[in-house]
C-alpha positions in Angstrom: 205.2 49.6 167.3 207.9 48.5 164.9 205.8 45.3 164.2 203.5 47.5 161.8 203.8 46.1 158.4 204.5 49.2 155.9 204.4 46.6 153.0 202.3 43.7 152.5 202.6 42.1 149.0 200.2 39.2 148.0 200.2 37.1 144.6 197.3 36.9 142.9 197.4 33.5 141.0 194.8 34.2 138.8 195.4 33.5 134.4 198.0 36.9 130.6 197.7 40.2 131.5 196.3 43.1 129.5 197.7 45.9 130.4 195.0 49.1 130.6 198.0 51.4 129.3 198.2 50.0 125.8 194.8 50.1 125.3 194.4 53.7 123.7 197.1 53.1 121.2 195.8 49.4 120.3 192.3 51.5 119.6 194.1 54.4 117.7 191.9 53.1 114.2 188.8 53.1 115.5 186.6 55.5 114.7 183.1 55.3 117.4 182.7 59.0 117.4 182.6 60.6 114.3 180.3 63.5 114.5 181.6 65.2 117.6 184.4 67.7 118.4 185.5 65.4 120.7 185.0 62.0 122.7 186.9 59.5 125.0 185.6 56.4 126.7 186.9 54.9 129.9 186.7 51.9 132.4 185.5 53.6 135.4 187.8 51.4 137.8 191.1 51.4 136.3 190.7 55.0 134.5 191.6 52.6 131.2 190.9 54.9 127.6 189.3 52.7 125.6 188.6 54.8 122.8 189.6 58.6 122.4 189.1 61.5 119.7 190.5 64.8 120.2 190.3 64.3 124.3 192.4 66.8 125.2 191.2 69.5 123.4 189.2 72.5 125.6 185.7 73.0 125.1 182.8 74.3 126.5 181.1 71.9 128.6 178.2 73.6 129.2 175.4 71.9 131.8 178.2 69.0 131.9 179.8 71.2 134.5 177.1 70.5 136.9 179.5 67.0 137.2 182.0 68.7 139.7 178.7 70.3 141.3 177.3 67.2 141.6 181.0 66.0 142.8 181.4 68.7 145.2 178.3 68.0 146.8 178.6 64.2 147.5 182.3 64.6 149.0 180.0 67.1 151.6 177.2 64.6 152.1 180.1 61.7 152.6 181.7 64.1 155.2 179.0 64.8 157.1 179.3 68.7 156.4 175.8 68.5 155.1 172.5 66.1 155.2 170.4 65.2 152.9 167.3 66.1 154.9 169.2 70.0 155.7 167.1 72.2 154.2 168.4 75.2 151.5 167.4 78.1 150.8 167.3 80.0 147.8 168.8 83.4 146.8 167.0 86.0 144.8 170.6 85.3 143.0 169.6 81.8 142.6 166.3 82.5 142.1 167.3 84.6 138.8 169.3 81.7 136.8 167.7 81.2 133.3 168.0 78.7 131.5 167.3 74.8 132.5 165.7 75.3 136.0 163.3 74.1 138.7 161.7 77.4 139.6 163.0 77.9 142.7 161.2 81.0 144.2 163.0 83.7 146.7 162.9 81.9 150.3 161.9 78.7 149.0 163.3 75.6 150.7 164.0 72.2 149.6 166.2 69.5 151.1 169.7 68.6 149.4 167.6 65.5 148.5 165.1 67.4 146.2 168.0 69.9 144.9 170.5 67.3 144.0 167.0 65.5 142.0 166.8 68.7 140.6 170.3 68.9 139.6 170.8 65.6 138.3 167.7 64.6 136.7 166.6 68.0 135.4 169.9 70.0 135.2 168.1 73.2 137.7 171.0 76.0 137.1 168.4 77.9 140.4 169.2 74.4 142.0 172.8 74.4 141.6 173.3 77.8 142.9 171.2 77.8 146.0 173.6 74.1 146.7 177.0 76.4 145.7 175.8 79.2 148.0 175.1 76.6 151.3 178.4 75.3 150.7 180.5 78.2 150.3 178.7 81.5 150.9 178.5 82.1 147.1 178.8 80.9 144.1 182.2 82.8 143.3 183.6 81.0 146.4 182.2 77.7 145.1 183.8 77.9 141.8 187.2 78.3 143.5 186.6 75.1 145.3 185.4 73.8 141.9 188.7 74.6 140.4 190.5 73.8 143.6 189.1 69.9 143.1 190.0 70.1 139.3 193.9 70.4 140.7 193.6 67.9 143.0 192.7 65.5 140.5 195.4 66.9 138.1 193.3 68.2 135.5 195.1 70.9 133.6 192.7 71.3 130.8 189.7 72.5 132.9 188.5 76.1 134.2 185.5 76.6 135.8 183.9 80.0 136.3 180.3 79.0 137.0 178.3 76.2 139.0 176.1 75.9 135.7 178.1 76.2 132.9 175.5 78.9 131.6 176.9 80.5 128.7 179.1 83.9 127.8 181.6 83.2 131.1 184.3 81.3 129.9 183.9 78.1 131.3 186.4 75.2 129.7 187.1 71.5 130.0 188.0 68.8 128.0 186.7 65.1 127.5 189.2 63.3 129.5 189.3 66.0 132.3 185.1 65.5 132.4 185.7 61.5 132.5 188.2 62.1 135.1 185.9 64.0 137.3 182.7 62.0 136.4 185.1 58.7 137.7 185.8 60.6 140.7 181.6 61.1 140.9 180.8 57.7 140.3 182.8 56.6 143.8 179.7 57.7 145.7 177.9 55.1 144.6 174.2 57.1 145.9 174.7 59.6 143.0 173.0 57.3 140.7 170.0 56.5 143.0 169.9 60.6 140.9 171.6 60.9 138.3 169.9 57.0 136.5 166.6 58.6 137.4 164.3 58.9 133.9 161.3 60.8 135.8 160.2 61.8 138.6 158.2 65.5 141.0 158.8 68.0 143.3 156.5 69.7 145.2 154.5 66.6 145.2 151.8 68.0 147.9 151.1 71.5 146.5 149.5 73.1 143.3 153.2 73.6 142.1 153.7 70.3 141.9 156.7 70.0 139.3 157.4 67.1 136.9 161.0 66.3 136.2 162.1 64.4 132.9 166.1 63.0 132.7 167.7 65.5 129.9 169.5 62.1 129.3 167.3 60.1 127.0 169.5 57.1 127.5 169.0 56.3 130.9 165.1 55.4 129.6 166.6 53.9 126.2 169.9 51.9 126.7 169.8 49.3 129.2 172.5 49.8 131.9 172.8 53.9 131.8 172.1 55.4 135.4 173.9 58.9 134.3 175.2 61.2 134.1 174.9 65.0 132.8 173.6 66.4 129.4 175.3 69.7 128.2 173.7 72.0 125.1 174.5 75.7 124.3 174.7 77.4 121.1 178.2 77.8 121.2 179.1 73.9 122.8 176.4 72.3 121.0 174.9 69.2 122.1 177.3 67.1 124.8 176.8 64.3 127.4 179.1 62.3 129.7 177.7 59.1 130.2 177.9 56.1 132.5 176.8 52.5 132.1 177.4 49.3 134.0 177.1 45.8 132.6 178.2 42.6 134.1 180.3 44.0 136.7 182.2 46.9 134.5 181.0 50.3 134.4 182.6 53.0 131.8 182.3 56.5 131.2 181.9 58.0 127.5 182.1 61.6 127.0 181.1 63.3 123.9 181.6 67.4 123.3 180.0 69.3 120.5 177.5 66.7 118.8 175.5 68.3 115.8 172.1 67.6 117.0 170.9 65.6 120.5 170.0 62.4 118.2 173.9 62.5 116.8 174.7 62.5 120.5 173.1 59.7 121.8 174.0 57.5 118.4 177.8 58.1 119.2 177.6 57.6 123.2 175.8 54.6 122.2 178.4 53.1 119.9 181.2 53.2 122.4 179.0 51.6 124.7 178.4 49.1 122.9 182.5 48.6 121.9 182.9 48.8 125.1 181.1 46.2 126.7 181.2 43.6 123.6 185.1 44.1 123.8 186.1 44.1 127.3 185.6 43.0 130.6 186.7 43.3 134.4 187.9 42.0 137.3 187.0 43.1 140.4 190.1 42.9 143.1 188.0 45.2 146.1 185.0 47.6 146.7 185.1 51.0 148.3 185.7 51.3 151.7 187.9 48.0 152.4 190.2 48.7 155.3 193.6 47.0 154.0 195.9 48.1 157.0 196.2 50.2 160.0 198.5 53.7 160.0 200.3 55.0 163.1 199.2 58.6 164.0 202.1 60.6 165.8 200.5 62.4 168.7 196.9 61.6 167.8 194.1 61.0 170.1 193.2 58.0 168.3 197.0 55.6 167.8 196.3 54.2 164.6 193.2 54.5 162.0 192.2 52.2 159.4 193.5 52.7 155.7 190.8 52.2 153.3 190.4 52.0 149.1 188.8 54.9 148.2 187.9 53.8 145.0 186.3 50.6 143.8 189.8 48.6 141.9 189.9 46.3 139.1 191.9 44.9 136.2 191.0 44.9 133.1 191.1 42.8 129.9 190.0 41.5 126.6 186.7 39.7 126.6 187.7 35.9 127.4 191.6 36.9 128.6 192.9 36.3 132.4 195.5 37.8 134.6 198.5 36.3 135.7 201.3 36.7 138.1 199.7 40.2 139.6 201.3 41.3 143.4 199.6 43.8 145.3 201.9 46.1 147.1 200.0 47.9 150.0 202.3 50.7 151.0 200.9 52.3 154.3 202.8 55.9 155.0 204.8 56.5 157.7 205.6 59.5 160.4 201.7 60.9 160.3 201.3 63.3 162.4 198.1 64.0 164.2 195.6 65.9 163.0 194.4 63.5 160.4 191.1 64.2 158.7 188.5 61.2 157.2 189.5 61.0 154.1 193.2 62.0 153.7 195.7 60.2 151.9 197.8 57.5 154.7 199.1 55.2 152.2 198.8 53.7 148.4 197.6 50.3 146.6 199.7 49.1 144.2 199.6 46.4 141.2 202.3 45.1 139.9 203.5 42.8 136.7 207.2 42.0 136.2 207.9 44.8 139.1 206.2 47.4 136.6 203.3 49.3 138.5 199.8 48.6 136.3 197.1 50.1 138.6 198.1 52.6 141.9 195.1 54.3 144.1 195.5 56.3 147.4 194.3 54.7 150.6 192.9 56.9 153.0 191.8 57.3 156.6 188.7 55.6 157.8 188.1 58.4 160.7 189.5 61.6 162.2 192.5 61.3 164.8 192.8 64.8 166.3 195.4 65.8 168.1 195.7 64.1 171.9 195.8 66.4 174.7 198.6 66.6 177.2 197.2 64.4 179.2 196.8 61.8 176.7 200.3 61.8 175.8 201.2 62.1 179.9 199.3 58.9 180.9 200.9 56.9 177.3 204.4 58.5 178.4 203.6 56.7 181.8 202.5 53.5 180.6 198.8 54.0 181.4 197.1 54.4 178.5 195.1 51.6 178.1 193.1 50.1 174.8 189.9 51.3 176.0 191.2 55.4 175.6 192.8 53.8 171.9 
């Protein structure tokens, strides 16, 4: 129909507006991260720097890397190509990863529940492979999918070539490309239910029971962390990407190369605490709002819902408002059937002056296959009604 809107713009009449670009250069003499090789810290919703030291420089993230694990398996669990209650099993290859680990035996089972604990709360490198393997036959093929969602997110700075980020293989990242993918974590909003865990056990009902302690100190010590993945090698030294939330903002601080795991924790914890003393959000929608309907060419469903797929705020100085904000929501057009939950159908804009200050991708609520012939027969004829819709 030629009636659906392809561009609804509201006015928010809300108070001046900060705008998130300007905030990196305004922070340029700051200096909250002395001790590390580098750091960068982030509003989660607007992707904001606040703060940044050398962010762009590639490093070894070590067990950080189990953040696109961790990434790779949510988008599956939001999909529905796996359960939390499926049960995996582990390799002998899985079996045989040193390091941090939940001694996982050959043959053993656990749910995607217990793995992802054992991922997230005690960094299992056994863990992560037996979840790489269920997903993509093998962890080789899992680490091109692991790269694969680096592109997508246009990260240029980042190569993975493990599921662990064990040492001796090469794997590289930076501290903006880990706060990018750690933002892009943080929109399934279950992973911290894990990840802000300080203790918990596996194996409860046998002799192996099996005690897990959060490698991330803070999420006991500093009110407001729920994650999200230590990092320590020899060569990387000691490194965390961290998340907090406080009064309705959440940020992401990344640290690489810390001296020590106390040096790591005082750093994270001082851009915290510039962060939330300094700043503030406001929250505009959640995840998961439906903000317009797209027209699907030839699809067995007509139209399908277009929904954020991130939460979206604005941010500002403590005590600051916003002012004279339009939201431009720009729903694409000519989709042709198949569409896939999840794919891009249209984008969120805010605007100030006509300059863009915040743009997300809307996507599709649901599938719309293709419509068979007969489908498009009885529509050509006039007799599809809302019911076959």
């Amino acid at each position: 129909m030629k009636r659906i809107v392809s561009l609804i713009v509201i006015s928010f009449l809300l108070s001046t507006l900060f705008v998130p670009a300007a905030l990196a250069k305004e922070n340029d003499g700051l200096d909250l991260a002395k001790n590390v090789k580098s750091a960068i810290l982030i509003e989660r919703d607007t992707g904001a720097i606040l703060y940044e030291k050398n962010s762009n420089d590639q490093l070894p993230p070590a067990s950080m890397t189990k953040v696109m694990t961790m990434l790779l398996i949510m988008e599956a669990l939001d999909e529905g190509r796996l359960s939390m209650d499926e049960k995996i099993r582990t390799s002998e290859y899985a079996a045989s990863m040193g390091g941090s680990q939940i001694f996982l035996e050959p043959g053993e089972e656990m749910t995607t529940e217990q793995m992802l604990a054992g991922i997230a709360i005690g960094s299992g490198n056994d863990a992560s492979v037996a979840m790489a393997e269920r997903l993509a036959g093998s962890e080789e093929e899992f680490v091109k999918l692991m790269n694969k969602k680096a592109k997508e997110l246009g990260l240029k700075n980042t190569e993975f070539k493990t599921a662990t980020g064990l040492p001796g293989h090469g794997d590289y990242s930076t501290a903006h490309d880990m706060s990018m993918m750690a933002k892009e974590l943080l929109k399934y909003e279950g992973i911290t239910k894990f990840t802000g865990t300080y203790e918990s056990y596996l194996r409860e009902n046998t002799d192996k029971k099996f005690w897990l302690v959060n490698t991330n100190r803070l999420v006991k010590f500093y009110p407001g962390v729920d994650g999200l993945k230590t990092g320590f090698t020899n060569e990387a030294k000691y490194c965390l990407t961290a998340t907090a939330e406080k009064d309705g903002m959440r940020v992401i601080a990344v640290v690489f190369g810390a001296p020590t795991s106390k040096e790591r924790n005082a750093q994270v914890t001082k851009m915290l605490d510039y962060a939330f003393s300094q700043y503030e959000t406001h929250p505009l929608y959640k995840r998961n709002v439906a903000l317009g309907k797209v027209a699907i060419s030839k699809g067995e469903k007509k139209r399908v819902e277009a929904m954020t797929s991130e939460p979206i705020s604005l941010l500002t100085k403590k005590g600051e408002g916003i002012e004279n904000i339009k939201q431009a929501v720009e729903l694409n057009k000519n989709v042709k059937a198949p569409v896939n939950k999840g794919d891009k159908v249209g984008t969120l804009k805010l605007k100030q002056d006509g300059k863009t200050i915040v743009e997300t991708p809307l996507v599709a609520k649901e599938d719309s296959k293709e419509a068979s012939w007969w489908t498009l027969y009885k529509r050509s004829m006039g007799m599809f009604t809302k019911a076959g819709q």
